[in-house]
DRENPA-3360 file (N, C-alpha, C; in nm, 2 decimals, always signed):
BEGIN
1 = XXXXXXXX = +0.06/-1.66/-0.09/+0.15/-1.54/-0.08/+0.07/-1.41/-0.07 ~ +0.15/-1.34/+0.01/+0.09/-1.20/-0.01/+0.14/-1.09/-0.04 ~ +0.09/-0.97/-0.10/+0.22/-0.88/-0.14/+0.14/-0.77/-0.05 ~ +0.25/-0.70/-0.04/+0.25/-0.51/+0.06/+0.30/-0.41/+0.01 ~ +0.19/-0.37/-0.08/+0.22/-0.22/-0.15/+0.26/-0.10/-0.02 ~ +0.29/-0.01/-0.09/+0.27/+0.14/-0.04/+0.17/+0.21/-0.08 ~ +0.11/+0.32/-0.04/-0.01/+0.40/-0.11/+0.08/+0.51/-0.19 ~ -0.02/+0.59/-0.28/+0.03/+0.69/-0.31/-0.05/+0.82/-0.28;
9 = XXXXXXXX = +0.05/+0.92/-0.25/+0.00/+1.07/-0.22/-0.17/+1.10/-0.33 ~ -0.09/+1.06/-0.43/-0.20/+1.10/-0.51/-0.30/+0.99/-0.55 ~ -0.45/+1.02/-0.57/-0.57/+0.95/-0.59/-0.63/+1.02/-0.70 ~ -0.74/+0.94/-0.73/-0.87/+0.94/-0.85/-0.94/+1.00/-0.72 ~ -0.99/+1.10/-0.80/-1.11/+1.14/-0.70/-1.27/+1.08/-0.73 ~ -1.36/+1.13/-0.63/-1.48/+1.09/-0.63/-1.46/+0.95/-0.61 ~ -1.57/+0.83/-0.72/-1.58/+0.70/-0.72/-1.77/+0.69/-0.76 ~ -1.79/+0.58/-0.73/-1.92/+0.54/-0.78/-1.92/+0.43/-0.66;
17 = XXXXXXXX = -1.90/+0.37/-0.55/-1.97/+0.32/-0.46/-2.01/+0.38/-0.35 ~ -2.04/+0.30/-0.27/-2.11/+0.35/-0.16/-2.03/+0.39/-0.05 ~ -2.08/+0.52/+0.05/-1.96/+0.53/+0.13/-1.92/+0.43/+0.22 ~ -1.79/+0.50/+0.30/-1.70/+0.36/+0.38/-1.76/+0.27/+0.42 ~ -1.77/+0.18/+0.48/-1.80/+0.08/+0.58/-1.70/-0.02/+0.58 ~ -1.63/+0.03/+0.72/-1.56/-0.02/+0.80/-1.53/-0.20/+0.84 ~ -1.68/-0.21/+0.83/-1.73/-0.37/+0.85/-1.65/-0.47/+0.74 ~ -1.66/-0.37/+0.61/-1.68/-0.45/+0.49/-1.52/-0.46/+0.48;
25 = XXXXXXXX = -1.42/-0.40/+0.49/-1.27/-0.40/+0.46/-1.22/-0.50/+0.55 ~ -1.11/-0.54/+0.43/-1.02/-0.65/+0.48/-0.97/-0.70/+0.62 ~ -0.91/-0.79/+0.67/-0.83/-0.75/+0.81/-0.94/-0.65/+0.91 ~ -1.04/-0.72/+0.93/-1.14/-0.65/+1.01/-1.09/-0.58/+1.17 ~ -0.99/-0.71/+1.23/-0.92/-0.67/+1.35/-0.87/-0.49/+1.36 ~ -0.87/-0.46/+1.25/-0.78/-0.29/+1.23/-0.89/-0.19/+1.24 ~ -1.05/-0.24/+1.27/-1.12/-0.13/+1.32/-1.10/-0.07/+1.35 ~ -1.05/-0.08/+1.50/-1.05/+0.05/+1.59/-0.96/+0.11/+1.61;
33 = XXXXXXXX = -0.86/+0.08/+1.54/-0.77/+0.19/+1.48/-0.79/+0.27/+1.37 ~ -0.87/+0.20/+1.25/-0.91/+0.29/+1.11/-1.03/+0.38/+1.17 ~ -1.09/+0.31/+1.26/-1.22/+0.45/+1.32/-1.10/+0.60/+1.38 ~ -1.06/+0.54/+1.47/-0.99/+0.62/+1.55/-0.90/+0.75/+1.47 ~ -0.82/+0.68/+1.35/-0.75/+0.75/+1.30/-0.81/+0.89/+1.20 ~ -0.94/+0.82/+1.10/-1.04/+0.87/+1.06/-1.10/+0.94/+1.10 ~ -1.16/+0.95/+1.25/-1.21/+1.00/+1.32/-1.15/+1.14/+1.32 ~ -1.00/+1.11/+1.37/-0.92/+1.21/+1.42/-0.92/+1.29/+1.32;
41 = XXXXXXXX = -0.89/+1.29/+1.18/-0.87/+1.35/+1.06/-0.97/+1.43/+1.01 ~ -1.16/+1.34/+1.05/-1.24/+1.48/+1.00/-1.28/+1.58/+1.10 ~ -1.23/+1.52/+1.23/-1.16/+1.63/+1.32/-1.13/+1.71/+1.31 ~ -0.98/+1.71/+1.26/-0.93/+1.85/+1.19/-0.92/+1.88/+1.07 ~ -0.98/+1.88/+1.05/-1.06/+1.91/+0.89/-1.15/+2.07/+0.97 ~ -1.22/+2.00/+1.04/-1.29/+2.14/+1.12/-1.21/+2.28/+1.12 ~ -1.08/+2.29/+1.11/-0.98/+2.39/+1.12/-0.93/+2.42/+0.95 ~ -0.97/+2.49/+0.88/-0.88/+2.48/+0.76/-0.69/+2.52/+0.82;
49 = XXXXXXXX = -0.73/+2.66/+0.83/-0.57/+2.67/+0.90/-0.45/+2.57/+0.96 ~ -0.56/+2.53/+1.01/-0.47/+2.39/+1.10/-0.44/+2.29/+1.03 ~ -0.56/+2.24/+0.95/-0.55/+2.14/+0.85/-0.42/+2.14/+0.78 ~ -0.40/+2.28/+0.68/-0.29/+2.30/+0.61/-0.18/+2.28/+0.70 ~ -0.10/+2.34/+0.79/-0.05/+2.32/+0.95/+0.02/+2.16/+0.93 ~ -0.07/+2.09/+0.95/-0.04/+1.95/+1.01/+0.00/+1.88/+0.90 ~ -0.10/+1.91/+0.78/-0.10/+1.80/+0.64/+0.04/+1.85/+0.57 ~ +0.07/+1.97/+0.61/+0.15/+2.05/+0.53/+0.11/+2.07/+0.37;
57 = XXXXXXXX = -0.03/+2.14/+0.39/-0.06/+2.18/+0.26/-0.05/+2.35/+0.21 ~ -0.01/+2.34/+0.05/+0.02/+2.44/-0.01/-0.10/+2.51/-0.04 ~ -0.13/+2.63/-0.07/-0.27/+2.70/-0.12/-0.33/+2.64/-0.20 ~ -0.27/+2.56/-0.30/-0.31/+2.49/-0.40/-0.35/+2.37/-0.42 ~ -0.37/+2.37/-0.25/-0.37/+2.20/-0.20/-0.50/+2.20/-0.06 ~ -0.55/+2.29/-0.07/-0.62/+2.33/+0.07/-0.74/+2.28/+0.00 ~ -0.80/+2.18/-0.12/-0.93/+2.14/-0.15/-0.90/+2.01/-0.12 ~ -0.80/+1.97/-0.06/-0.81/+1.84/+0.06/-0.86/+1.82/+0.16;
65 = XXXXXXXX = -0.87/+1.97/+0.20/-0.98/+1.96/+0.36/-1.08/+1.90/+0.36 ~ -1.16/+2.03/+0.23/-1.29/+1.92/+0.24/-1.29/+1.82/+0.21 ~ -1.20/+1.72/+0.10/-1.20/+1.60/+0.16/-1.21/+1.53/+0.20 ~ -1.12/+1.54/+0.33/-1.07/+1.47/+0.40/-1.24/+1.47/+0.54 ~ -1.27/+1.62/+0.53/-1.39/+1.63/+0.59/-1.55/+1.54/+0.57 ~ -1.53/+1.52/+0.49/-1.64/+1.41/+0.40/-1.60/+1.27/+0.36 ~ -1.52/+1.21/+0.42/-1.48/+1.04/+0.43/-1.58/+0.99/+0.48 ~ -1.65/+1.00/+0.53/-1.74/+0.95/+0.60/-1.87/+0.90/+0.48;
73 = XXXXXXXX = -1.88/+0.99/+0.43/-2.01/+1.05/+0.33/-1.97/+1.02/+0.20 ~ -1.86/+1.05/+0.14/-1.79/+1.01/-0.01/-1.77/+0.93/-0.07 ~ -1.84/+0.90/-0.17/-1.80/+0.79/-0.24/-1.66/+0.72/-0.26 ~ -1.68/+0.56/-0.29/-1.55/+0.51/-0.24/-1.55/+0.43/-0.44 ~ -1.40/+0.40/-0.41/-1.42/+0.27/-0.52/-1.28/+0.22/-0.46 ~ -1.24/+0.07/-0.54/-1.15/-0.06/-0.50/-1.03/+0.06/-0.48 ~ -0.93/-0.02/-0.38/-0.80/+0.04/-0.34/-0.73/+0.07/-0.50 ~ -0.73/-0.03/-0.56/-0.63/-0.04/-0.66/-0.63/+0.06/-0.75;
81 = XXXXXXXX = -0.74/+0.12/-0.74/-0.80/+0.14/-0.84/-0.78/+0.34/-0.81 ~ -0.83/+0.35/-0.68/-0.81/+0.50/-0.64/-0.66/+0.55/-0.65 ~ -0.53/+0.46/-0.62/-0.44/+0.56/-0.60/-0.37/+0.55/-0.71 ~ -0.29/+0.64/-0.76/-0.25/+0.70/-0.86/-0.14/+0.67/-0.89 ~ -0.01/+0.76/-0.94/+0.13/+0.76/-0.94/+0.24/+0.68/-1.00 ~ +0.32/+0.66/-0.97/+0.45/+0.59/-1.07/+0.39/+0.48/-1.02 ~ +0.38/+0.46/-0.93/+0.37/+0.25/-0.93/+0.23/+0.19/-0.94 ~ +0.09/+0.27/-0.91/+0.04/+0.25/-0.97/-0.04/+0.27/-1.11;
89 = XXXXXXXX = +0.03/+0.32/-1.15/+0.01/+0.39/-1.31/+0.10/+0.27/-1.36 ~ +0.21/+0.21/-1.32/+0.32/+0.11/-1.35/+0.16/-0.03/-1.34 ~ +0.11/-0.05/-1.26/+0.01/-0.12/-1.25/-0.10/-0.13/-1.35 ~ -0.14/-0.07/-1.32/-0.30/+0.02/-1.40/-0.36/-0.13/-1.40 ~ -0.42/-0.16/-1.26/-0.54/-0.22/-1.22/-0.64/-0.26/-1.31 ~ -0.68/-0.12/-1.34/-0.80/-0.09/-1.45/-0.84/-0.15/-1.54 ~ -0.68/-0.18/-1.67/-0.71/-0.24/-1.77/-0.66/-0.39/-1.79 ~ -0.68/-0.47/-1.68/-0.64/-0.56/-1.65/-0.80/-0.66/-1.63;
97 = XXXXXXXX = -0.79/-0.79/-1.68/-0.88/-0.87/-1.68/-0.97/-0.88/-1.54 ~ -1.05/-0.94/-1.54/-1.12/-1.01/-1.44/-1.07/-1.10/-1.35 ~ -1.00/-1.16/-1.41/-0.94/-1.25/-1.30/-0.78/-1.19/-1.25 ~ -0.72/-1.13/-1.35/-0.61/-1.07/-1.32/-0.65/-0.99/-1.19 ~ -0.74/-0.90/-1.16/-0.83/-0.84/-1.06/-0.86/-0.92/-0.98 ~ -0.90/-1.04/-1.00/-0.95/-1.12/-0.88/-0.82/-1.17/-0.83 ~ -0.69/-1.21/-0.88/-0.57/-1.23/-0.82/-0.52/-1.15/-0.72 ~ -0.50/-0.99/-0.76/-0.51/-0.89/-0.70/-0.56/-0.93/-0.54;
105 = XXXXXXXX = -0.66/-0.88/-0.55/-0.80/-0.87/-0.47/-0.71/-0.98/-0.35 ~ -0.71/-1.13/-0.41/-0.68/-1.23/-0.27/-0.49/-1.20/-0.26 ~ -0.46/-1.14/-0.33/-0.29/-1.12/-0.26/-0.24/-1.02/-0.22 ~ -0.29/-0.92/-0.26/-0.21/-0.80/-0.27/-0.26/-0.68/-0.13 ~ -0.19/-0.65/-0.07/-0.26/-0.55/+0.04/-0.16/-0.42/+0.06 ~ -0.26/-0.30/+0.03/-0.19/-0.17/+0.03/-0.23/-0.08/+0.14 ~ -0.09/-0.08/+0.22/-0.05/+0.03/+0.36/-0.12/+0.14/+0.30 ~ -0.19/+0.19/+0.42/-0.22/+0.34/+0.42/-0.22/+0.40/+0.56;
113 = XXXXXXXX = -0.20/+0.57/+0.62/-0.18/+0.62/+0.70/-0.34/+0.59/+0.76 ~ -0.42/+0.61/+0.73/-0.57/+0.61/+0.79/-0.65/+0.46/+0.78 ~ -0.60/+0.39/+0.68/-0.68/+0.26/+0.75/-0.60/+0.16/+0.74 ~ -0.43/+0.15/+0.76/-0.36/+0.04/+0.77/-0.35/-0.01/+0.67 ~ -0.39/-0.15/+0.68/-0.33/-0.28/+0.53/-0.53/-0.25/+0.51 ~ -0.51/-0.28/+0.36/-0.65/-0.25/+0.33/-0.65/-0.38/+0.17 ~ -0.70/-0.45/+0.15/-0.73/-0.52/+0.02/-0.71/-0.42/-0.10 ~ -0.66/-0.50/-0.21/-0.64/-0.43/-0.29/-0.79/-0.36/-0.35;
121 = XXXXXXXX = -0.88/-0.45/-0.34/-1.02/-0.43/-0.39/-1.14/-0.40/-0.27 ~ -1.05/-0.33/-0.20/-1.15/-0.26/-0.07/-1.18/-0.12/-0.14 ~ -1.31/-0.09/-0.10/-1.35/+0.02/-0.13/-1.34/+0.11/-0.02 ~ -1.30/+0.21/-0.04/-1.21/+0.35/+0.02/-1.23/+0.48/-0.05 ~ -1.28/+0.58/+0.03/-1.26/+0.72/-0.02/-1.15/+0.74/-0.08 ~ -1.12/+0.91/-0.14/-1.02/+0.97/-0.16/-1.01/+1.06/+0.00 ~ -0.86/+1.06/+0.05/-0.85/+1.15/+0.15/-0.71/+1.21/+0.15 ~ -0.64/+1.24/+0.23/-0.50/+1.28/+0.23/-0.40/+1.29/+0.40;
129 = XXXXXXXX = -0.33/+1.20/+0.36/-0.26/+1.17/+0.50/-0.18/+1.09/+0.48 ~ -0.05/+1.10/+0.51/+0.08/+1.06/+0.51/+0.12/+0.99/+0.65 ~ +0.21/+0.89/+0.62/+0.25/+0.82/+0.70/+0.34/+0.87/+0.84 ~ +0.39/+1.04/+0.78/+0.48/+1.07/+0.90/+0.38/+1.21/+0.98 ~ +0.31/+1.19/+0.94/+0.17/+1.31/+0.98/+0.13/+1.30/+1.15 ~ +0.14/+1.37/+1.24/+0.10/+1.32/+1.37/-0.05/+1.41/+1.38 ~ -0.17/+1.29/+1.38/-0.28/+1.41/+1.40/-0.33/+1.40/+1.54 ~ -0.33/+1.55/+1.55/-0.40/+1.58/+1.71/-0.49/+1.45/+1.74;
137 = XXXXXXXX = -0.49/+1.45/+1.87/-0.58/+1.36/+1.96/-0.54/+1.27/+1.94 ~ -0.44/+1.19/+1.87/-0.40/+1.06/+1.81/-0.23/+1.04/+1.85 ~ -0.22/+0.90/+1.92/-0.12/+0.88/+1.92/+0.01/+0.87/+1.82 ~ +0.13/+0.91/+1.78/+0.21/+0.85/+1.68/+0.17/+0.78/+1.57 ~ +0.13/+0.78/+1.47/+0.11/+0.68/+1.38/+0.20/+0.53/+1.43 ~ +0.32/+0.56/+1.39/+0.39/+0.43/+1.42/+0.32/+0.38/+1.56 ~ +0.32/+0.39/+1.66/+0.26/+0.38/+1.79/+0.11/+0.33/+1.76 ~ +0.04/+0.42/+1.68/-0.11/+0.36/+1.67/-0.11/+0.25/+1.57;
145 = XXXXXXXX = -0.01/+0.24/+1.49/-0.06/+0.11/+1.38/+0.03/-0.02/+1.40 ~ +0.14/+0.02/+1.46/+0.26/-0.11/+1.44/+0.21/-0.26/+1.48 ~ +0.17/-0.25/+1.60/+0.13/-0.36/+1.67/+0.00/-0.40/+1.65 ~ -0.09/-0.33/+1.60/-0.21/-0.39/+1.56/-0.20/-0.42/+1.39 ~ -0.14/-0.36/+1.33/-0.07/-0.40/+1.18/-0.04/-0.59/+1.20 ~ +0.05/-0.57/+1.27/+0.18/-0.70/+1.27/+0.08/-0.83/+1.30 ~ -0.02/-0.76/+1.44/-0.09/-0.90/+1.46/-0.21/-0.96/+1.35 ~ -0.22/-0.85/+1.27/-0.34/-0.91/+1.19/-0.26/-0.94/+1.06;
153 = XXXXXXXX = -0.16/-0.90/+1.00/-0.08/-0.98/+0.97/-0.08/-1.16/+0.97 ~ -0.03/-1.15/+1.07/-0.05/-1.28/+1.17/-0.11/-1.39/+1.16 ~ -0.23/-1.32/+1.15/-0.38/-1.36/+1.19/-0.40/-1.44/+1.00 ~ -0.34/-1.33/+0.93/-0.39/-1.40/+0.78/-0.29/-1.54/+0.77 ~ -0.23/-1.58/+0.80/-0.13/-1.75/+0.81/-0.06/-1.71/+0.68 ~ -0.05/-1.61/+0.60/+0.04/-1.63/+0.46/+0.18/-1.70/+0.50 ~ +0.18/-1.81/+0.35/+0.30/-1.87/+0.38/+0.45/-1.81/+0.32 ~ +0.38/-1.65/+0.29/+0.51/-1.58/+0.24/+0.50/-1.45/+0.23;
161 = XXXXXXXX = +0.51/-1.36/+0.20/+0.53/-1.20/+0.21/+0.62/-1.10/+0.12 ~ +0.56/-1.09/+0.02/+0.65/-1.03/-0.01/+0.63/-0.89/+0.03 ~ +0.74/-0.80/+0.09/+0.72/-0.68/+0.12/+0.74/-0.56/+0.00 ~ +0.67/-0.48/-0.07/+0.71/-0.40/-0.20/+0.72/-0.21/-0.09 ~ +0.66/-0.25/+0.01/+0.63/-0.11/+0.10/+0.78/-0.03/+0.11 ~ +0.76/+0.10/+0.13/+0.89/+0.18/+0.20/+0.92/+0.16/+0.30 ~ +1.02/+0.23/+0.32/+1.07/+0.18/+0.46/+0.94/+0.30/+0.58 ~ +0.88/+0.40/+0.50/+0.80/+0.48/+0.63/+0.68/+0.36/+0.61;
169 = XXXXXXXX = +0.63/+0.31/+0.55/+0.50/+0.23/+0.59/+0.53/+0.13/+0.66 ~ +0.70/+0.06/+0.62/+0.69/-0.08/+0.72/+0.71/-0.02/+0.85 ~ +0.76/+0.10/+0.86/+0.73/+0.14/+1.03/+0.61/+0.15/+1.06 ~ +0.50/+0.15/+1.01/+0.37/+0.17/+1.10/+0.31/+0.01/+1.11 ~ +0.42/-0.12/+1.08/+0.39/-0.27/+1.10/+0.46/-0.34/+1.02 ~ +0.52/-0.39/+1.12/+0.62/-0.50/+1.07/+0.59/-0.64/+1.01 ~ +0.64/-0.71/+0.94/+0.57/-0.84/+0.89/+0.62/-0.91/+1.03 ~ +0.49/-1.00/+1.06/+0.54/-1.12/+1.18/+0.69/-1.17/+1.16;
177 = XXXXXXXX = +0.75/-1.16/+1.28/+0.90/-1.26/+1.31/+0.85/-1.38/+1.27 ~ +0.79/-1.45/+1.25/+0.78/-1.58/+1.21/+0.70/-1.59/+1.13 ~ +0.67/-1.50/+1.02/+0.60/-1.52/+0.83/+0.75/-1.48/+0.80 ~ +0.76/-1.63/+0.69/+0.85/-1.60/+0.59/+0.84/-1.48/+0.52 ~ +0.95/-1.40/+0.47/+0.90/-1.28/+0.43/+1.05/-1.26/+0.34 ~ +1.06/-1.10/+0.24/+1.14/-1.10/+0.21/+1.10/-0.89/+0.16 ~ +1.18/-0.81/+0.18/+1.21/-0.69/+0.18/+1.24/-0.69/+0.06 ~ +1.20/-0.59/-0.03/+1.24/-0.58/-0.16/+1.34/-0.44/-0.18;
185 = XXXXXXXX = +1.44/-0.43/-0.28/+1.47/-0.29/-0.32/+1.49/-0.29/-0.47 ~ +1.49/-0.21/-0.52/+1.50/-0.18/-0.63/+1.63/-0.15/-0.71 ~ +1.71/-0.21/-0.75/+1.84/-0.17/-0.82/+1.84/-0.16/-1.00 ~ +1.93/-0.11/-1.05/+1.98/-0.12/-1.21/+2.08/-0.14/-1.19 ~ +2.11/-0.24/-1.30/+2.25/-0.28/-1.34/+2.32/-0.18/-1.42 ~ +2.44/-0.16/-1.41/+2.50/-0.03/-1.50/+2.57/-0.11/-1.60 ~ +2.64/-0.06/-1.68/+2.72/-0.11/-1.82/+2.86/-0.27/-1.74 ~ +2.90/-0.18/-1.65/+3.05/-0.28/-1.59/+2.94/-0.38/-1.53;
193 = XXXXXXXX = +2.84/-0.37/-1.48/+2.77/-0.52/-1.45/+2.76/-0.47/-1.31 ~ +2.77/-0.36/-1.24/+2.77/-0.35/-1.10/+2.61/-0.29/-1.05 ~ +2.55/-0.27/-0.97/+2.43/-0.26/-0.91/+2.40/-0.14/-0.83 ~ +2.33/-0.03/-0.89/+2.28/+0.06/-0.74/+2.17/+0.11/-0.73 ~ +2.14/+0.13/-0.63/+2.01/+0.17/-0.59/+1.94/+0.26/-0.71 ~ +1.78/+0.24/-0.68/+1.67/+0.33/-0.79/+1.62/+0.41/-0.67 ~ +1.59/+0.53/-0.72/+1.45/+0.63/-0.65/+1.34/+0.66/-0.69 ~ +1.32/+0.74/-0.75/+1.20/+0.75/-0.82/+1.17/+0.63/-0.86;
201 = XXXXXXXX = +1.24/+0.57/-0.99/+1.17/+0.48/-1.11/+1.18/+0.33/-1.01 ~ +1.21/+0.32/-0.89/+1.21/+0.24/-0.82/+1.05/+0.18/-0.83 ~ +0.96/+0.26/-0.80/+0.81/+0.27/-0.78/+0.72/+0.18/-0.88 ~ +0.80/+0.24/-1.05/+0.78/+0.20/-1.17/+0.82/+0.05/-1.20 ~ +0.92/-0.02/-1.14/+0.92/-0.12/-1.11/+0.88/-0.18/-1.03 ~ +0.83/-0.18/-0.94/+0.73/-0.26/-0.83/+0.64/-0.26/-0.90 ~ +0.57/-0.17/-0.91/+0.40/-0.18/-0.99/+0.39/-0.28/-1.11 ~ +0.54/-0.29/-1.19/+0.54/-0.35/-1.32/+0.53/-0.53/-1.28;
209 = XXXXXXXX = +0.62/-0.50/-1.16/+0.64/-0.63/-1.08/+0.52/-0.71/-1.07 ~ +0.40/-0.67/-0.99/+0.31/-0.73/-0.97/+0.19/-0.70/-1.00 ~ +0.18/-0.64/-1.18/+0.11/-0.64/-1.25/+0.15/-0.77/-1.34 ~ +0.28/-0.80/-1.39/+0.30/-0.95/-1.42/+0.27/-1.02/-1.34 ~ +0.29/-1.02/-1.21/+0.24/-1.11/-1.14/+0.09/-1.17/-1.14 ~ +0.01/-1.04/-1.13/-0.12/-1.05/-1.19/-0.18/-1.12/-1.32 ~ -0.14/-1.07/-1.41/-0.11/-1.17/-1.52/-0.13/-1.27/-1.57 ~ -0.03/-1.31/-1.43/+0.02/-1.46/-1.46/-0.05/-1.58/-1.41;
217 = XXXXXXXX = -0.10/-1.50/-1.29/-0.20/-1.51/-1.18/-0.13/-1.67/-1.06 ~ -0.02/-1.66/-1.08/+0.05/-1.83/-1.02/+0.02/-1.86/-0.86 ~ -0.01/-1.95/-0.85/-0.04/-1.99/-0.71/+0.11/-2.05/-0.64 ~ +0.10/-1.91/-0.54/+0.28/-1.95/-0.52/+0.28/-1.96/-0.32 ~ +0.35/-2.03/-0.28/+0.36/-2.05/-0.11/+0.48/-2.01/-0.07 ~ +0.62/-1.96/-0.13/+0.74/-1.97/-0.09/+0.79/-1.92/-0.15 ~ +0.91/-1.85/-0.09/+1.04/-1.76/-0.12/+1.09/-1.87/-0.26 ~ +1.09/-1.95/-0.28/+1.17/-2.10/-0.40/+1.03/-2.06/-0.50;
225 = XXXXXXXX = +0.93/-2.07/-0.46/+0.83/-2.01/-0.52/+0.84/-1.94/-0.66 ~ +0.84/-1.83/-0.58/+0.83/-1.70/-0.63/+0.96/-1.68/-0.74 ~ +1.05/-1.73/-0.63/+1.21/-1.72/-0.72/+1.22/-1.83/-0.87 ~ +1.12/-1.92/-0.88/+1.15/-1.98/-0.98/+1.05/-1.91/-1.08 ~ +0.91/-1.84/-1.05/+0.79/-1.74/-1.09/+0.93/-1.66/-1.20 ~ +0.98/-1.59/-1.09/+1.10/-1.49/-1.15/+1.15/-1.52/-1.33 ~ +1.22/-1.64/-1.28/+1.31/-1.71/-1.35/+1.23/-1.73/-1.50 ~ +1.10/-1.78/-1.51/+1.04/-1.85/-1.59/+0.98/-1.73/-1.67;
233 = XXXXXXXX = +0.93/-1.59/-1.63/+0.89/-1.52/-1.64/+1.00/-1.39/-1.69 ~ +1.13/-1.36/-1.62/+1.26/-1.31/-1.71/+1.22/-1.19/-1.64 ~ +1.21/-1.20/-1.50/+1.20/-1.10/-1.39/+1.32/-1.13/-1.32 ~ +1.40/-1.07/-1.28/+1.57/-1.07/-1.23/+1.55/-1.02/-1.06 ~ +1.49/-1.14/-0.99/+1.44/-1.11/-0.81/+1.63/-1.22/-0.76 ~ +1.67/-1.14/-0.69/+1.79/-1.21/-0.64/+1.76/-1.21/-0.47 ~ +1.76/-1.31/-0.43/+1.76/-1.34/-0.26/+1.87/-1.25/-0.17 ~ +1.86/-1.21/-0.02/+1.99/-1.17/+0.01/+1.93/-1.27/+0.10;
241 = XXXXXXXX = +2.02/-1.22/+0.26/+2.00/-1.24/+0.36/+1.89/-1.23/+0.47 ~ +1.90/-1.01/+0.41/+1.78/-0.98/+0.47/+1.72/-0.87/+0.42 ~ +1.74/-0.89/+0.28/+1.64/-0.82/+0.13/+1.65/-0.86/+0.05 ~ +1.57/-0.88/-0.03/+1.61/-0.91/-0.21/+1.62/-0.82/-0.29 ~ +1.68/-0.79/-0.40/+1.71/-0.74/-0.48/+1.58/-0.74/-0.61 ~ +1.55/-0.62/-0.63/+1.44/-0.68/-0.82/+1.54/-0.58/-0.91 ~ +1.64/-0.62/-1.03/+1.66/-0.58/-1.10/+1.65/-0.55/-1.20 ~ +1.61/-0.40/-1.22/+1.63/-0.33/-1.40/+1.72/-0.28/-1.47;
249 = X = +1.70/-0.30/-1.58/+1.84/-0.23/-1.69/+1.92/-0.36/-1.71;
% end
């Protein structure tokens, strides 16, 4: 099985490995689009003005340039481990075993605007770039990633998918029409027993999701799988048609 995070805006900065190399990340097929996109970004980085402009940065936010200008050069550490925020703070990678990390590592793959699906334990700068960002010289995001996303997808034969991503990351690559898969959303139950949608704390539950998963570490192939994982474990995942439901409260 595989799972498909989202990234988050926010990161750990710095790191202690060595900078990128492109060679070494997951899903190798997504080179030349992670060069290309990269490329474009310390591109404009060359412009502060513009930089803020595109990225839509605040004054208090323009020490992303240089950032973003030094990917190349910057120290990197494991995906899981750099991004930040409600789901993965809901996570926290970090203080999780060795093998719980090594579960991670073979299942889990987290979307990003600049290098696609990336291993949970791929080593990655800190940078800044959003999925609805169009950067000069670069075609559409969705246009540059969809189709090279989906086929390397593909390429990995998972016998299942679960999707944890938003709806802007699964636009930049769809899971293959033919991997079992299953769309996740986030609901609470209210007091009369009825169901509606989460926002924010949506996040806080995914991350919690498959840090038990982690945990647990289960060798799973299938939607029946996973759904009995649920069951045994006192995780409330309901099947639809063409989403499943994970319920809190």
């Amino acid at each position: 099985m595989l799972i498909l995070l989202p990234p988050s805006e926010t990161k750990r900065p710095d790191g202690s490995g060595a900078p990128l190399d492109l060679a070494k990340l997951r899903l190798p097929s997504l080179e030349p689009q992670r060069r290309a996109a990269l490329d474009a970004l310390v591109a404009l980085s060359a412009d502060e003005s513009e930089t803020a402009r595109v990225l839509k940065l605040s004054p208090r936010q323009l020490g992303e340039v240089a950032t973003n200008a030094a990917l190349w050069a910057s120290p990197t550490m494991p995906a899981m481990d750099r991004y930040t925020g409600v789901l993965f703070d809901a996570l926290d990678a970090e203080s999780l075993s060795e093998s719980a990390r090594s579960w991670l590592a073979e299942h889990v793959l987290i979307h990003s605007a600049p290098f696609g699906l990336v291993g949970a334990a791929d080593a990655i700068p800190s940078y800044r770039l959003g999925a609805g960002v169009r950067l000069p010289g670069l075609t559409p995001m969705k246009k540059h990633w969809n189709e090279a996303v989906t086929t390397a997808l593909a390429a990995e034969q998972a016998p299942f998918v679960l999707d944890l991503r938003s709806e802007a990351y699964v636009a930049l690559g769809s899971v293959p029409a033919g991997t079992p898969s299953a769309f996740v959303r986030v609901v609470t139950r209210g007091e009369g027993g009825e169901v509606r949608a989460l926002n924010h704390f949506n996040k806080h539950a995914k991350g919690a999701l498959v840090r038990v998963l982690a945990e647990s570490e289960p060798v799973l192939s299938s939607a029946a799988d996973l759904l009995d994982w649920a069951a045994q474990h006192g995780v409330e995942l309901t099947a639809g048609e063409h989403e499943w439901q994970l319920v809190t409260g």
